[in-house]
C-alpha positions in Angstrom: 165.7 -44.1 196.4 166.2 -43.7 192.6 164.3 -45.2 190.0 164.9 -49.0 188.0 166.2 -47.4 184.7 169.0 -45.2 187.1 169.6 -48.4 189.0 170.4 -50.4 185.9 173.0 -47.7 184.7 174.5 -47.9 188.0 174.8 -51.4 187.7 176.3 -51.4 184.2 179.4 -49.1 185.7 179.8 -51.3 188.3 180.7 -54.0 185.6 183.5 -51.7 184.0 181.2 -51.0 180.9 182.4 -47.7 179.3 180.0 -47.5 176.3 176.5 -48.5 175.2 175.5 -48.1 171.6 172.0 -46.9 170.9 168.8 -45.7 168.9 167.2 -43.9 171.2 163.4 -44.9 171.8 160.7 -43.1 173.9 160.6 -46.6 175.6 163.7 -46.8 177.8 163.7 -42.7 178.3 164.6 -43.4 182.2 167.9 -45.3 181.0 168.7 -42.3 178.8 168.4 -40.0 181.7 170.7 -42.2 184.0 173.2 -42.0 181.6 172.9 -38.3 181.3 175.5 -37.8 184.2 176.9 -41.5 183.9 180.8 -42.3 183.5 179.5 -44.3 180.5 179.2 -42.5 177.2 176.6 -43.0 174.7 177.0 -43.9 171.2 174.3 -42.3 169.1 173.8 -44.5 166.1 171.8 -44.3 162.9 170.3 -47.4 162.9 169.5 -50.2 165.3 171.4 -53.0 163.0 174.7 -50.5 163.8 174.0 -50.2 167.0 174.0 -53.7 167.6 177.0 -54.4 165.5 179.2 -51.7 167.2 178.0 -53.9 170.5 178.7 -57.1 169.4 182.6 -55.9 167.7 183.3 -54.3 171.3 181.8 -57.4 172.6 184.9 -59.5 170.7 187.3 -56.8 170.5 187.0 -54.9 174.1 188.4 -57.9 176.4 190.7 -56.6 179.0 192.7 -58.7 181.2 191.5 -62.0 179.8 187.9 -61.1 180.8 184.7 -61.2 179.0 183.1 -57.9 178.8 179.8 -57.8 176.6 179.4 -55.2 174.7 176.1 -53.6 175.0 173.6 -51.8 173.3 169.8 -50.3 174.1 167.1 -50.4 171.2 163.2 -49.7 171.7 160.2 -52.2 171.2 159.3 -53.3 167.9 160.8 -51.7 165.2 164.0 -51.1 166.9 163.9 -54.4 168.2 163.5 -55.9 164.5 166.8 -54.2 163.3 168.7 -55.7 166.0 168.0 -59.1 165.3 170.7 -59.2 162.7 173.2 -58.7 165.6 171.7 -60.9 168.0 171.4 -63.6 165.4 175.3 -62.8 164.4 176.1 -62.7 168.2 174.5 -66.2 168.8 176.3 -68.3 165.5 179.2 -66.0 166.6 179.8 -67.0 170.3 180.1 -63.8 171.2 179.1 -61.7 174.5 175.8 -59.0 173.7 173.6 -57.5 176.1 171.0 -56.3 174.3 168.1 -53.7 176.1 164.9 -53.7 174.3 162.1 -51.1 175.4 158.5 -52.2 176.0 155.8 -50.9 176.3 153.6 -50.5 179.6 152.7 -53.5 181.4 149.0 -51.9 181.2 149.2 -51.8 177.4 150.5 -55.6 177.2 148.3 -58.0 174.7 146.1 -55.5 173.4 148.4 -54.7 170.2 149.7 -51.6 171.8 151.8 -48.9 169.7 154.9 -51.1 168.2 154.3 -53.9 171.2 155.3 -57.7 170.0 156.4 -60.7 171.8 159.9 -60.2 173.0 160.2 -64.2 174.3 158.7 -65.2 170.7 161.3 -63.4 169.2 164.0 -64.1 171.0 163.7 -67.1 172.5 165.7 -69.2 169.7 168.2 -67.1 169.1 169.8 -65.7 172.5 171.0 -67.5 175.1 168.7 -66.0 177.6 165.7 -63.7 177.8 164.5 -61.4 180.4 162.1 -59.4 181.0 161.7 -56.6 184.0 158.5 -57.2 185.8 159.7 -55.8 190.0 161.7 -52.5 189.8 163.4 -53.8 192.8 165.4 -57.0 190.4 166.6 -54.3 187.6 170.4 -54.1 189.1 170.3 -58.4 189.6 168.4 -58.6 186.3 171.5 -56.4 185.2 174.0 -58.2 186.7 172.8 -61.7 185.8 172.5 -60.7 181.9 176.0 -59.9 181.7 177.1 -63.0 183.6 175.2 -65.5 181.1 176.6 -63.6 178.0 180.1 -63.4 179.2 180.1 -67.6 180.6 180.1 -70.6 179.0 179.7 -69.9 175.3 179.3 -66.5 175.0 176.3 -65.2 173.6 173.7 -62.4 173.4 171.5 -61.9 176.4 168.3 -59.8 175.8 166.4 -57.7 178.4 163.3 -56.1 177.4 162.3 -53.2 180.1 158.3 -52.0 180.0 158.8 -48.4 180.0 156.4 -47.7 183.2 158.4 -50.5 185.5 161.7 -48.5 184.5 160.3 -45.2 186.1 159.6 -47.0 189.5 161.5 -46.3 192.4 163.2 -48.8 194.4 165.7 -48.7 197.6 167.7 -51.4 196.0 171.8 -50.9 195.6 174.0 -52.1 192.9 174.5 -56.1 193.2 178.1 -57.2 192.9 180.0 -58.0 189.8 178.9 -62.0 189.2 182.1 -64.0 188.4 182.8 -65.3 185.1 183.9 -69.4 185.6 187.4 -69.7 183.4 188.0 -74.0 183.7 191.2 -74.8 184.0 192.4 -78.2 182.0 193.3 -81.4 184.9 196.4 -82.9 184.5 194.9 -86.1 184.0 193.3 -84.3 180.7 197.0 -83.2 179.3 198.8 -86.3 180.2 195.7 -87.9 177.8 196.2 -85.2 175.2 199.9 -85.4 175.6 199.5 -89.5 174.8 197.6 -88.6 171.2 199.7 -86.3 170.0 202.7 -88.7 170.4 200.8 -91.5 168.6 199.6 -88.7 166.0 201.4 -88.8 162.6 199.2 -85.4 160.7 198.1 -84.1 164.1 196.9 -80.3 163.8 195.8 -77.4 166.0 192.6 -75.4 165.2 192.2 -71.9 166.8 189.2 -70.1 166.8 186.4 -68.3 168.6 186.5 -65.4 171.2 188.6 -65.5 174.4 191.9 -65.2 173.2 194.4 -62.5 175.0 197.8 -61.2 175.8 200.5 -63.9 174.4 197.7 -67.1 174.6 198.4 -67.1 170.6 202.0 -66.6 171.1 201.7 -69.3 173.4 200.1 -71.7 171.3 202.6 -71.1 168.4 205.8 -71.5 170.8 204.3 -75.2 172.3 203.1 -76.3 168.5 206.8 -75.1 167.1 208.1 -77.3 169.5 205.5 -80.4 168.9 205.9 -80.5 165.4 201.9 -79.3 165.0 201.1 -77.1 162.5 198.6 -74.3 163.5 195.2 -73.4 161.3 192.9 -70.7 162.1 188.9 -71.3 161.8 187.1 -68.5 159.4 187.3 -65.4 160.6 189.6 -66.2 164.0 192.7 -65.2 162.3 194.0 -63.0 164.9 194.4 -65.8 167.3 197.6 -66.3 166.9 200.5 -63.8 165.4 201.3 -64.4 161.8 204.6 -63.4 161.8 207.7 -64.2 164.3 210.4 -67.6 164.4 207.5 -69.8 165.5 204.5 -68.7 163.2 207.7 -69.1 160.5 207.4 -72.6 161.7 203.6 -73.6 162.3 201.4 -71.1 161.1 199.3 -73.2 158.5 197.1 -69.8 157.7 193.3 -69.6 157.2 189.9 -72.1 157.2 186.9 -71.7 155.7 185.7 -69.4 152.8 188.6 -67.9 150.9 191.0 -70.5 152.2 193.8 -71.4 149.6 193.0 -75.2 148.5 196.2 -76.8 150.2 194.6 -75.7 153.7 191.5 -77.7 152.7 193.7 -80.7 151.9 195.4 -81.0 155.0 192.8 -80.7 156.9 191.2 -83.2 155.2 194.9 -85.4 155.8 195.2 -84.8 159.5 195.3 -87.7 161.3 194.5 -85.7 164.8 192.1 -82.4 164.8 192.8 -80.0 168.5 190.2 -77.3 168.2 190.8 -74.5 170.8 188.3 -72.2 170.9 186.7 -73.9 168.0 184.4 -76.8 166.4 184.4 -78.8 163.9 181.9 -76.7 162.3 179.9 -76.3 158.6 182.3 -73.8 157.5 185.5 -75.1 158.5 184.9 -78.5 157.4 183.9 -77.9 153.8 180.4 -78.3 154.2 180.9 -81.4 156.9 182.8 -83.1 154.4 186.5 -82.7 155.5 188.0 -83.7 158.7 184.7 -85.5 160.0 186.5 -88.9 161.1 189.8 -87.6 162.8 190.4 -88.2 166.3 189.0 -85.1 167.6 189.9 -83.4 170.6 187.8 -80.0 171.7 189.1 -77.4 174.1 186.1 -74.9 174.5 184.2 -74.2 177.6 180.8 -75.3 176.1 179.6 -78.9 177.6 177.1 -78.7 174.9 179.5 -78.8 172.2 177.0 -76.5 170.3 178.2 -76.3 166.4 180.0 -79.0 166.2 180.0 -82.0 163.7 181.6 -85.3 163.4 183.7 -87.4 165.5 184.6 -86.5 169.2 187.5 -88.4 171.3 188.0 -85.9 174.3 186.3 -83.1 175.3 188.2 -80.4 177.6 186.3 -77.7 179.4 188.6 -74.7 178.8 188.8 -71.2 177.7 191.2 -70.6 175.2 193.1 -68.2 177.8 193.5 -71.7 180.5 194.1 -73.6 178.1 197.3 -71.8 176.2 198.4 -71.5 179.6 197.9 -74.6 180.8 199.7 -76.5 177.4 202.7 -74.7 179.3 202.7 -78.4 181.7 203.4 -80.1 178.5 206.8 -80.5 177.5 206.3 -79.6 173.2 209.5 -82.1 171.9 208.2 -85.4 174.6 205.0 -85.2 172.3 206.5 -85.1 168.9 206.8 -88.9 169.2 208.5 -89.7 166.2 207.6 -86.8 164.3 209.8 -84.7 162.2 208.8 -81.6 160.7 208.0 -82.1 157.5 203.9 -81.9 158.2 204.4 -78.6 160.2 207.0 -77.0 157.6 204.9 -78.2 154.3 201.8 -76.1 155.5 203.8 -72.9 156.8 205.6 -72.7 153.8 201.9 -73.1 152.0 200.9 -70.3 153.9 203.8 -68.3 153.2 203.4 -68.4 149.0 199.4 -68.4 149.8 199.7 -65.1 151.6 202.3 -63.5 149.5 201.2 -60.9 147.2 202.4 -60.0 143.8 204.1 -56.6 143.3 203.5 -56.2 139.6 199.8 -55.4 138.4 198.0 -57.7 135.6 197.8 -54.7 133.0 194.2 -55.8 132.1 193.4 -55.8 135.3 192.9 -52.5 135.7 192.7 -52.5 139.4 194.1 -55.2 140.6 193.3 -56.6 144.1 196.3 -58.8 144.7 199.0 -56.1 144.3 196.7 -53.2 146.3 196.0 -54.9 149.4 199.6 -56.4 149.4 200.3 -52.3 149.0 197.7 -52.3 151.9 199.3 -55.0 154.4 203.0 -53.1 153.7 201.2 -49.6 154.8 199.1 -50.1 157.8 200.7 -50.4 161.4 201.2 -53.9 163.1 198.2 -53.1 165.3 195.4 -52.4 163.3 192.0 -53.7 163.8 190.2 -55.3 160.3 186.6 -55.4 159.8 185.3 -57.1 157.6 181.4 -57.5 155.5 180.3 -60.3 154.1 180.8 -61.4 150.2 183.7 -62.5 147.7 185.0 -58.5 147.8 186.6 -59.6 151.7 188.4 -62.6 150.5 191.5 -60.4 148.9 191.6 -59.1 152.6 191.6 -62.7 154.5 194.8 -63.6 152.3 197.0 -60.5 152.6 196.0 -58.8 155.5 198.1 -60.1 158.8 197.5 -60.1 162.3 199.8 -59.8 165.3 197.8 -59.3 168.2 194.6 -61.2 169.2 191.7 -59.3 169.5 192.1 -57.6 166.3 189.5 -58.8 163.8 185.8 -58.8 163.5 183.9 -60.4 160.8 180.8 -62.2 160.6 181.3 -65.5 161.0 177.6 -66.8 160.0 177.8 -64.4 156.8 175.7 -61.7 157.9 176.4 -58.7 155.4 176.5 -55.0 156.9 178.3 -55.7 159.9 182.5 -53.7 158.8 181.4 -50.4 158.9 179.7 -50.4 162.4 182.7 -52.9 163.8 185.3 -50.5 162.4 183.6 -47.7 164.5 183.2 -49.8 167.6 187.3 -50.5 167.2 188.6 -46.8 167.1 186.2 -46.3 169.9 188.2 -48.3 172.2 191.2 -47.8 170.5 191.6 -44.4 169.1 195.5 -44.9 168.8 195.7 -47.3 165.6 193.6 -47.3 162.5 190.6 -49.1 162.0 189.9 -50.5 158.5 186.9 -51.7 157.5 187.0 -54.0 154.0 183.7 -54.2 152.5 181.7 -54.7 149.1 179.4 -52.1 147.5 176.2 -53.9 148.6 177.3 -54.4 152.1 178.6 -51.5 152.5 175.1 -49.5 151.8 173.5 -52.1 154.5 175.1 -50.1 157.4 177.0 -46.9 155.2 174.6 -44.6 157.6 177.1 -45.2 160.5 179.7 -43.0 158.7 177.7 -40.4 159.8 178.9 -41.6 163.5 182.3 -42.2 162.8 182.6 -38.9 161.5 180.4 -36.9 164.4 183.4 -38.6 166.9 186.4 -37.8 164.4 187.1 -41.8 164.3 190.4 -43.0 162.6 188.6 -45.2 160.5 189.4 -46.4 156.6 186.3 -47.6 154.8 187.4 -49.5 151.6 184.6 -50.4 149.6 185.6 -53.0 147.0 182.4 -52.1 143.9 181.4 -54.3 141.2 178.2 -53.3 140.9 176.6 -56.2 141.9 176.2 -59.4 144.3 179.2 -61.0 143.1 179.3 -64.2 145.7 175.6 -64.9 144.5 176.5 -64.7 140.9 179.5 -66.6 141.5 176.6 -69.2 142.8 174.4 -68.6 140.5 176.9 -69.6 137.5 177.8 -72.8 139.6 174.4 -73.9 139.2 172.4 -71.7 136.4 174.9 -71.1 134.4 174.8 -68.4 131.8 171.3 -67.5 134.2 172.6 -64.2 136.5 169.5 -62.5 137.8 168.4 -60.3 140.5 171.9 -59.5 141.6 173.1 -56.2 139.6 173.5 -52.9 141.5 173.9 -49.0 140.9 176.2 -47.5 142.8 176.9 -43.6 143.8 179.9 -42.6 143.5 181.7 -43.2 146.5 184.2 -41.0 147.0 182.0 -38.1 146.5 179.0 -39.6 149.0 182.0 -39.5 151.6 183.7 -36.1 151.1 179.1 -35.1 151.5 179.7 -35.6 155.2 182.3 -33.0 155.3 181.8 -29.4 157.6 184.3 -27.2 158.5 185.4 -28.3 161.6 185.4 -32.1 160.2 186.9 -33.0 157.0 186.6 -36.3 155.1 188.3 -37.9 152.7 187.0 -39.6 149.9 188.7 -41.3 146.7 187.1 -42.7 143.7 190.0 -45.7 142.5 190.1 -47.6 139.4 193.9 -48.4 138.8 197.3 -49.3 141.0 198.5 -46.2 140.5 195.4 -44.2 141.8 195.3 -46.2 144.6 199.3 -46.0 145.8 198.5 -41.8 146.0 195.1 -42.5 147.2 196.3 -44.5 150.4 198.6 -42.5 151.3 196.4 -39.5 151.1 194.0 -41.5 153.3 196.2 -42.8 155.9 197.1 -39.1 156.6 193.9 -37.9 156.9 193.1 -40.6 159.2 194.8 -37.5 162.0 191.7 -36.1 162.0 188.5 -38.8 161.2 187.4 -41.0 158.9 188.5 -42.3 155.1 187.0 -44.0 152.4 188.5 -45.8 149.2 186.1 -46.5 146.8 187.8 -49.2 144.6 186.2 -50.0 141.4 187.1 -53.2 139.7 186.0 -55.6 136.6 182.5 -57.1 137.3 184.2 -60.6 136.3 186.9 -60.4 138.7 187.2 -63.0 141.2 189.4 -64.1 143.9 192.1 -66.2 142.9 193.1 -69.7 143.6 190.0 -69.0 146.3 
C-alpha cells in the first residue's frame, strides 16, 4: 500500500523523467513527500510562470533517443495555477510536450468557493490538449501514465492534471502502469513516389523545417537529400536548430530563417516558390507574412497532426510523419532523380542570401556606441558549437536570430507565439540537462524582469548560464508599432531600469560568486565576455548591454 501522490512519483520514474520544476503548494504536499526519497530531483523555482517555462524548455530541449519526453512541472490551485497559464498557453501554440500538476483543493470543499479553489476544466479546457482530474486514488499511476502519452503523441502539447489534495493522501494497492507507447508514422512508399513526382515537376520547390521532434543527424539528413535535390532549406521562426548551419551541404541549401527578424530576401522567396514541403511545420501566421506569402503553392505537410492544426492556405498532400521518420525515410528517395530539370541556381541564390544575411560586420558604427551587429558577431565567434540559446520575446532577440548559429538540433528555445519572459527560465532548464556547454539566454530589459527571479535558481545550482540583457529602456517592438501606426504618438511603453550588472553581482555569497557587467561600448563588451565566459566555471553571468533607445534591427 502507499498512497496516490507516492504512486504518481513512482509512475513518473518509470517514464525516465529526471526532473520536475515546482512552486511548492500546501496542495500537492503528498507528491512533495514522494519525491523526498525519489531518483527525481526537484527544481525549486521562484515563480510558477518559471516553473512552467523551465518545463516546457526541457520539454523541447530534453529529447533522448528520438523520444518525446514532457517536461514536467507541479503548481498549486489557483494562484499558482494562474501563473502557469503563460506556459501552458506557450506550450499549446508551441507544439510542445508539458505535463502540468495543479493542486486542488478537497473534494469536500469543491463549489463552495473554498480557499484559492477555481474551475480547473474552465480554465484549461481551450488551451491544453487534455484535462484531468484525480477523482479514485486507485487511477493516479494510469492518470500518470496517460498524461504523458497525450503530451508526447500526435502534436505535442501540454496535458494538465489537477490532484484534490485529500484524494492524493489515499492509499491504494495499485502498482506502476507501463510506459504507454508514443505512435512515430512512418511515410508509405506510395507517399514518396508522389512526393518524389512534385518535386521533379517543381521549378522554385522549397523545404520548411520547423517544430519539435527533430534528433541525432534528421537535420543533417535533410540538408544532404535537399543538397542533392536542388531544394533549398528554410527554417520556420524559432526552429532554427533543425538543421546545422554550417557544413558542405548547409554551404549549399541552407536558405536561413522565417518569420519575425527574417532578412527580406527570405520573404521573397518564399513568396516565389513554386512547391512549399513543411516538415515539422505549417504554413502558419508567422511564417507566411501574416497569411499573405506562400498561401497558393502546392503544399505538401509532413507533421504527425491529421488535424493540421495552424495551418493556412492551400494543401496538396498530407503525410503523417514525425520529423525523425520522415528525414529518415527521404533516405528511399534518390535526391538527383528528383531534381528534374533543375539546376542550382534557386538553391545557391538563397544560401548565398543567407550567407551575407548572417554575416556580421567586424568594425563598429562609431555613433553607435554599442553596437549590436559587431557584439553578437564577437558573440557567435566566442561561444562553443554546442550551446543552447534562449531567447524572450521583443525586437532586442532579433540581433541573436541573425548571428547566432546552430549545429545540433535540440538547441534553441524561444517562444514561438511571442510570449515574453520565457529565456531566463529556458536557459536554466538547458544547463540542467546539460551542465557541460553554456547556456545563453538573449533577452530585453522588460522581458528579462518578467522571469529575472529565476536567477536566483540558476545561481542556488551553480548553473553555467549567460544572461544578456539587451536595455533600451523601454518596449521597443511596441514603439516600433506604435510609430507604424501613431506616428510621432509613443505612449505607455517607457521603462526604468536598475542597473544590471550590479542587481546580478546582489546574488553573490561566498561560496557562489556572480558576475555582472554593466556594457555600453564594443570595447567594454570584448573584456566583458570574456570575463563572463570564464566565470561561467563556477555559475551564472549576466551582460547588461545598454544601447540607443532608437536603435533598431537592421534590414529586419
Amino acid at each position: 500500500m502507499q498512497s496516490a501522490g507516492h504512486l504518481m512519483v513512482q509512475t513518473l520514474e518509470a517514464h525516465g523523467v529526471e526532473r520536475v520544476y515546482t512552486v511548492p503548494g500546501e496542495s500537492f504536499l503528498d507528491i512533495l513527500d514522494g519525491l523526498h526519497d525519489s531518483s527525481i530531483s526537484t527544481v525549486v523555482c521562484r515563480q510558477e510562470g518559471g516553473a512552467g517555462f523551465m518545463a516546457l524548455a526541457e520539454g523541447r530541449l530534453g529529447n533522448a533517443d528520438g523520444a518525446v519526453l514532457p517536461g514536467v512541472a507541479m503548481v498549486t490551485r489557483g494562484p499558482g495555477a494562474a501563473n502557469a497559464m503563460i506556459a501552458v498557453h506557450t506550450a499549446y501554440q508551441d507544439a510542445t510536450a508539458l505535463v502540468l500538476f495543479v493542486g486542488l483543493v478537497p473534494i469536500r470543499d469543491r463549489s463552495r468557493e473554498s480557499f484559492q479553489e477555481f474551475s480547473i476544466h474552465s480554465w484549461f479546457g481551450s488551451t491544453a490538449k487534455r484535462v484531468l482530474t484525480l477523482e479514485d486514488a486507485d487511477q493516479a499511476g494510469t492518470l500518470v501514465a496517460e498524461a504523458m502519452q497525450v503530451a508526447a503523441s500526435g502534436r505535442p502539447g501540454p496535458v494538465v492534471i489537477g490532484v484534490p489534495e485529500d484524494v492524493l493522501r489515499e492509499s491504494t494497492s495499485a502498482e506502476a502502469p507501463e510506459v504507454r507507447p508514443i505512435a512515430a508514422p512512418i511515410p508509405a512508399e506510395t507517399e514518396l513516389d508522389a512526393l518524389a513526382e512534385r518535386l521533379r515537376a517543381a521549378s522554385k520547390p522549397m523545404i520548411v523545417v520547423g517544430g519539435d521532434g527533430w534528433h541525432g543527424d534528421d537535420g543533417a539528413r535533410v540538408l544532404a537529400f535537399a543538397a542533392r535535390a536542388g531544394v533549398p532549406v528554410l527554417a520556420d521562426f524559432r526552429s532554427y536548430d533543425a538543421v546545422p548551419h554550417h557544413g558542405e551541404d548547409a554551404q549549399r541549401a541552407w536558405g536561413g530563417m522565417l518569420g519575425y527578424g527574417r532578412g527580406a530576401s527570405m520573404a521573397v522567396a518564399l513568396d516565389e516558390a513554386d512547391l512549399l514541403i513543411c516538415i515539422g511545420a505549417t504554413r502558419s501566421d508567422v511564417m507566411s507574412e501574416g497569411y499573405t506569402a506562400s498561401m497558393d503553392a502546392e503544399t505538401v505537410v509532413a507533421l504527425p497532426d491529421p488535424s493540421l492544426l495552424q495551418h493556412a492556405g492551400r494543401l496538396d498532400q498530407l503525410i503523417l510523419a514525425t520529423p525523425h521518420t520522415f528525414a529518415q525515410a527521404l533516405e528511399r528517395l534518390d535526391g538527383a532523380d528528383v531534381r528534374g530539370s533543375r539546376d542550382d541556381t534557386w538553391m545557391l541564390g538563397r544560401a548565398d542570401a543567407q550567407r551575407r544575411f548572417s554575416t556580421a560586420p567586424t568594425e563598429a558604427d562609431p555613433e553607435a556606441g554599442l553596437d549590436l551587429d559587431v557584439a553578437f558577431g564577437e558573440l557567435e565567434r566566442a561561444l562553443p558549437a554546442d550551446r543552447a540559446v534562449t531567447y524572450g520575446a521583443g525586437n532586442a532577440t532579433i540581433w541573436g536570430h541573425r548571428y547566432l548559429s546552430h549545429e545540433t538540433s535540440a538547441s534553441l528555445v524561444g517562444a514561438r507565439n511571442g510570449a515574453m519572459g520565457l529565456a531566463v527560465p529556458a536557459a536554466i532548464a538547458a544547463a540542467f540537462l546539460r551542465p557541460d556547454r553554456p547556456a545563453v539566454a538573449v533577452c530585453g530589459d522588460g522581458d528579462f524582469l518578467m522571469n529575472g527571479q529565476e536567477v536566483a535558481t540558476a545561481m542556488a545550482n551553480h548553473l553555467p548560464v549567460l544572461f544578456l540583457v539587451v536595455d533600451n529602456s523601454r518596449y521597443g517592438t511596441i514603439v516600433q508599432h506604435q510609430e507604424r501606426e501613431y506616428p510621432g504618438r509613443v505612449s505607455g511603453t517607457d521603462l526604468q531600469n536598475p542597473d544590471f550588472g550590479a542587481w546580478m553581482r546582489a546574488y553573490e555569497t561566498d561560496s557562489a560568486p556572480a558576475f555582472g557587467a554593466r556594457v555600453t561600448s564594443n570595447e567594454e563588451f570584448s573584456a566583458a565576455l570574456g570575463d563572463a565566459l570564464a566565470a561561467l566555471e563556477h555559475g551564472p553571468a549576466l551582460l547588461h548591454l545598454v544601447i540607443d533607445r532608437n536603435t533598431m534591427p537592421k534590414n529586419a
